[in-house]
C-alpha positions as CSV (number, residue, x, y, z in Angstrom):
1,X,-48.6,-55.1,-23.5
2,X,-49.6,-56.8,-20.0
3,X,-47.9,-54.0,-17.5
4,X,-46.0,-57.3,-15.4
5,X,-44.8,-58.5,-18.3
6,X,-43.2,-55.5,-19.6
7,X,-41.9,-54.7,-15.9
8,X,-40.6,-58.4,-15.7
9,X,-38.7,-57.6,-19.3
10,X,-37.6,-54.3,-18.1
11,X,-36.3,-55.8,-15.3
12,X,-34.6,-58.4,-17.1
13,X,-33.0,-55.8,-19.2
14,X,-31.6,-53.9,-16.2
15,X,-30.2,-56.7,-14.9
16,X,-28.4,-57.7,-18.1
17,X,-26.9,-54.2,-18.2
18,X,-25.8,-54.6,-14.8
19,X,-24.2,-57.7,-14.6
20,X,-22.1,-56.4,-18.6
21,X,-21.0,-53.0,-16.4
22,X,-20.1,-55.6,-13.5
23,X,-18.2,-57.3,-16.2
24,X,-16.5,-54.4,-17.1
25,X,-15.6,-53.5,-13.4
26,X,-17.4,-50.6,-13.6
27,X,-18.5,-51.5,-10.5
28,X,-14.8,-52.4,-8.5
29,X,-13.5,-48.9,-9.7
30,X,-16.2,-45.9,-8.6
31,X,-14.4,-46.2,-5.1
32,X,-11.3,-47.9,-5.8
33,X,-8.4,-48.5,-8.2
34,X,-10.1,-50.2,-11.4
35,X,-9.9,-53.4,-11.6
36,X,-11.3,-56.8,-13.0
37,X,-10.4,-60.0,-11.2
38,X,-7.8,-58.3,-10.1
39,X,-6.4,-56.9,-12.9
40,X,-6.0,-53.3,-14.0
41,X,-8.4,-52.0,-16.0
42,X,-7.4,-48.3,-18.3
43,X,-9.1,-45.5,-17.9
44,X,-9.9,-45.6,-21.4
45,X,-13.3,-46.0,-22.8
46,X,-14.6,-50.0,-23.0
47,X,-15.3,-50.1,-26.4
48,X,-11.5,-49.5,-26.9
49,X,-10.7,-51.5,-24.5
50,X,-12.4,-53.8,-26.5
51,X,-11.5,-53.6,-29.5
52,X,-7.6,-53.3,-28.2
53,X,-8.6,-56.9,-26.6
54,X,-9.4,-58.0,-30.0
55,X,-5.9,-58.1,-31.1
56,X,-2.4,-59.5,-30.6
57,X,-0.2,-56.8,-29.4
58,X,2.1,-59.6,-28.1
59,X,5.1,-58.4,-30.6
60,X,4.3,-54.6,-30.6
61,X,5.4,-52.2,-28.0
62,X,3.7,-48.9,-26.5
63,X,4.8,-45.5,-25.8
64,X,2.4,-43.7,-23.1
65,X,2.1,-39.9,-22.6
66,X,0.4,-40.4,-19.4
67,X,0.5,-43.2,-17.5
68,X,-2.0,-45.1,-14.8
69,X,-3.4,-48.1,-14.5
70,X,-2.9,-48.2,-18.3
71,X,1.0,-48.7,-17.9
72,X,0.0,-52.3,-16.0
73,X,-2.4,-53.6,-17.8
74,X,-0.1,-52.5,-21.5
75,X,2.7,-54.4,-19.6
76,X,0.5,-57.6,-19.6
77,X,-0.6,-56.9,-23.6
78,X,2.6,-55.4,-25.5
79,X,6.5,-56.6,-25.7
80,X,7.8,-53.1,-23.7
81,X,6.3,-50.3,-22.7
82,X,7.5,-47.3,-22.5
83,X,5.7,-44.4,-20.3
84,X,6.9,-41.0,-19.3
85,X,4.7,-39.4,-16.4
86,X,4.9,-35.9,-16.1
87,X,3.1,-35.8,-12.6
88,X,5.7,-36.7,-10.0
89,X,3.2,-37.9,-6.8
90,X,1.8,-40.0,-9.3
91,X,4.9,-41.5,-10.6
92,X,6.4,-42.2,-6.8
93,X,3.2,-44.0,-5.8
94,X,3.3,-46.3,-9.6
95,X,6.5,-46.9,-10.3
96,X,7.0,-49.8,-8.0
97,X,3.9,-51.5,-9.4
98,X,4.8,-52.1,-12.4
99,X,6.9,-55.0,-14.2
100,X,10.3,-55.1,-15.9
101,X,8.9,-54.8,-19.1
102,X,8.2,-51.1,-18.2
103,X,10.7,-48.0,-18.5
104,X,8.8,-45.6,-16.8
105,X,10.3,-42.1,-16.5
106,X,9.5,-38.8,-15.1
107,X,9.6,-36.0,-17.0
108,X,8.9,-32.2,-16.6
109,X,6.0,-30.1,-18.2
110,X,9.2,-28.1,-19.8
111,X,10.5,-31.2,-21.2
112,X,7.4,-32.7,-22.5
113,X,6.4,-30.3,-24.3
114,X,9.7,-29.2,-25.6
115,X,10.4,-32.3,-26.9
116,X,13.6,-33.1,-24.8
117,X,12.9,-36.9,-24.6
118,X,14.4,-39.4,-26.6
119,X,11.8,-42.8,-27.9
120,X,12.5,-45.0,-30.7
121,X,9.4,-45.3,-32.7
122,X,9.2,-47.9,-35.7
123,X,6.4,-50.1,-37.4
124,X,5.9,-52.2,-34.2
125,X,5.7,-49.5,-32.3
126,X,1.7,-47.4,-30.6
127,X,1.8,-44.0,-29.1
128,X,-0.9,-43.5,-26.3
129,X,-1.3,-39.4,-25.8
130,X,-3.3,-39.2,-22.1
131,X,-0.8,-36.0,-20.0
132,X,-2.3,-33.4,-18.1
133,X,-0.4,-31.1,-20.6
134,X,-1.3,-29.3,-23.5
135,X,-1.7,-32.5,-26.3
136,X,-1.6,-30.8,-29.5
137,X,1.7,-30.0,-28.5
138,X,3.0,-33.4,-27.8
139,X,0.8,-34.7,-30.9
140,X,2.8,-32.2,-32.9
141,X,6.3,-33.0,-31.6
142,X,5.6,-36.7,-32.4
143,X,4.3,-36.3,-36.1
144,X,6.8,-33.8,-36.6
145,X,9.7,-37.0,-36.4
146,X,8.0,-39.8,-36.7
147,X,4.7,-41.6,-38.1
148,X,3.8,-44.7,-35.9
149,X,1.2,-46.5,-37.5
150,X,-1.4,-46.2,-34.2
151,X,-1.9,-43.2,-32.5
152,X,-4.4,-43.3,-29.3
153,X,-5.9,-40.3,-28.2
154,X,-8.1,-40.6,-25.0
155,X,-10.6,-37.7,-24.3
156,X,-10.9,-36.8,-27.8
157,X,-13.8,-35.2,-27.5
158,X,-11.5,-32.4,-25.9
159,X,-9.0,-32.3,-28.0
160,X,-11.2,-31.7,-31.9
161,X,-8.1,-29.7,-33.4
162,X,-5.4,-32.4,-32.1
163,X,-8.0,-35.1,-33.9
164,X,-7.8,-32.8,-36.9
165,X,-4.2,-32.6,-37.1
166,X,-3.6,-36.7,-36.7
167,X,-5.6,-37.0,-39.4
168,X,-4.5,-34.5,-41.6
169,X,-1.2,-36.4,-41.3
170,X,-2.5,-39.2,-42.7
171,X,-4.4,-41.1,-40.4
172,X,-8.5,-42.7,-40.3
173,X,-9.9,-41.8,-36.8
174,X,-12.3,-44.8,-35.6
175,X,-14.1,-43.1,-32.1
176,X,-14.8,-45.1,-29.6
177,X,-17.5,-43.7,-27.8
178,X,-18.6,-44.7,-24.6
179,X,-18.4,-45.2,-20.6
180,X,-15.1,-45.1,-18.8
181,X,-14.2,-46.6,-15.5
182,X,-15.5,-44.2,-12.4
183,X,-17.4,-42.5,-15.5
184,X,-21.2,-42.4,-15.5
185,X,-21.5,-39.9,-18.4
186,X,-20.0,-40.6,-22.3
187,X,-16.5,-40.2,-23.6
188,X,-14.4,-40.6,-26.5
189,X,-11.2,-42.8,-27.3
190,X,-9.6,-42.3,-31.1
191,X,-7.9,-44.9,-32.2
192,X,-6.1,-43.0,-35.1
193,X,-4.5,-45.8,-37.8
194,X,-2.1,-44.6,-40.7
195,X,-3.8,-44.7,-43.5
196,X,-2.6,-48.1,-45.9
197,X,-1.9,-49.9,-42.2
198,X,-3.0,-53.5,-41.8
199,X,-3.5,-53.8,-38.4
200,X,-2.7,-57.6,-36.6
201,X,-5.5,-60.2,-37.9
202,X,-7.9,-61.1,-34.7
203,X,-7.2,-64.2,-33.0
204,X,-10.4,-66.3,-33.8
205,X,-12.7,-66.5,-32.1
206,X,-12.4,-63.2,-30.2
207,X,-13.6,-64.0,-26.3
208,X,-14.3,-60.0,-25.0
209,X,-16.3,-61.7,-22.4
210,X,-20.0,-61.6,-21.0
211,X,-21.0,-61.9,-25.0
212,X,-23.3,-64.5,-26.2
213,X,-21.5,-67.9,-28.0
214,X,-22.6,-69.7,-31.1
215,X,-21.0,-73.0,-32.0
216,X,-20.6,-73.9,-35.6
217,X,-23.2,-71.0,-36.8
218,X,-24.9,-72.3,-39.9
219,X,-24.9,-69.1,-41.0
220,X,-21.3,-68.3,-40.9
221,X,-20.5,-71.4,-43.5
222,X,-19.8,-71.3,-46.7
């Protein structure tokens, strides 16, 4: 191959890559808050940001062990959230960020992972697990009482016997592997779903934005 060319196509490549991470805000967020237009961005990985994208959550509501700029942009996505922060400079400088549709509570190491919280958890209802506490623990206090049919685990890749438990419980883990805001090396979100769950249809066409469109593909007709 004719070296230019392959340096033009190289370069052509790079700048695609770029301009998806831009996209993604990657850029906004190595020295700031994330965000994307202006809007908070999760520190979960982006392919489970996309796929979360993908669906309504417009009737569901969340419960977050851990909260961040994941409690905003959930606020915008689901019905209620729900978010108990265990960190309690963190808590003072989010909780008058956020909207009414959020009960955001403190809550000790002691009481989290004793248990000594009260959440009502039914077939509408997700469970994010993302404290700087011990996570098996809180996995286990969940299951123990209830089953929701979502269970989000971010930094899986730490947490193998917590993924091993969920699933023994009767969940299908779907990994999403990939870069995280302020991230330049790989991670893991789990997406755990109860096993016999239908989840939400996807509102069609899915937009997840800077991806090619095709109009009236001859090859998606029947």
């Amino acid at each position: 191959m004719n070296k230019k060319i392959y340096v033009d196509q190289y370069m052509v490549f790079i700048s695609g890559v770029l301009t998806w991470l831009k996209s993604k805000g990657i850029f906004d967020s190595i020295n700031s808050i994330p965000n994307k237009d202006g809007e908070a961005i999760p520190m979960l990985t982006i392919s489970a940001i996309d796929f979360l994208d993908s669906y309504d959550f417009s009737k569901n509501s969340i419960i977050e062990f851990g909260s961040g700029q994941s409690t905003i942009y959930f606020s915008k996505k689901f019905l209620n959230v729900v978010s108990f922060e265990n960190n309690k400079d963190f808590f003072d400088t989010l909780k008058n960020k956020l909207k009414d549709n959020v009960t955001y509570n403190f809550i000790s190491d002691d009481d989290l992972l004793k248990n000594n919280y009260k959440v009502n958890i039914d077939d509408k209802t997700i469970v994010l697990v993302d404290c700087a506490a011990n996570r098996n623990i809180v996995i286990h206090n969940i299951l123990k009482n209830n089953k929701p049919n979502i269970v989000i685990l971010d930094n899986s890749e730490f947490f193998p016997n917590s993924c091993k438990y969920i699933v023994s419980n009767g969940y299908m883990e779907i990994p999403f592997w990939g870069l995280r805001p302020t991230e330049v090396y790989n991670s893991c979100t789990s997406i755990f779903i109860k096993n016999g769950f239908v989840l939400q249809e996807k509102k069609y066409p899915v937009e997840i934005g800077y991806s090619e469109e095709i109009i009236n593909n001859e090859w998606d007709l029947y």
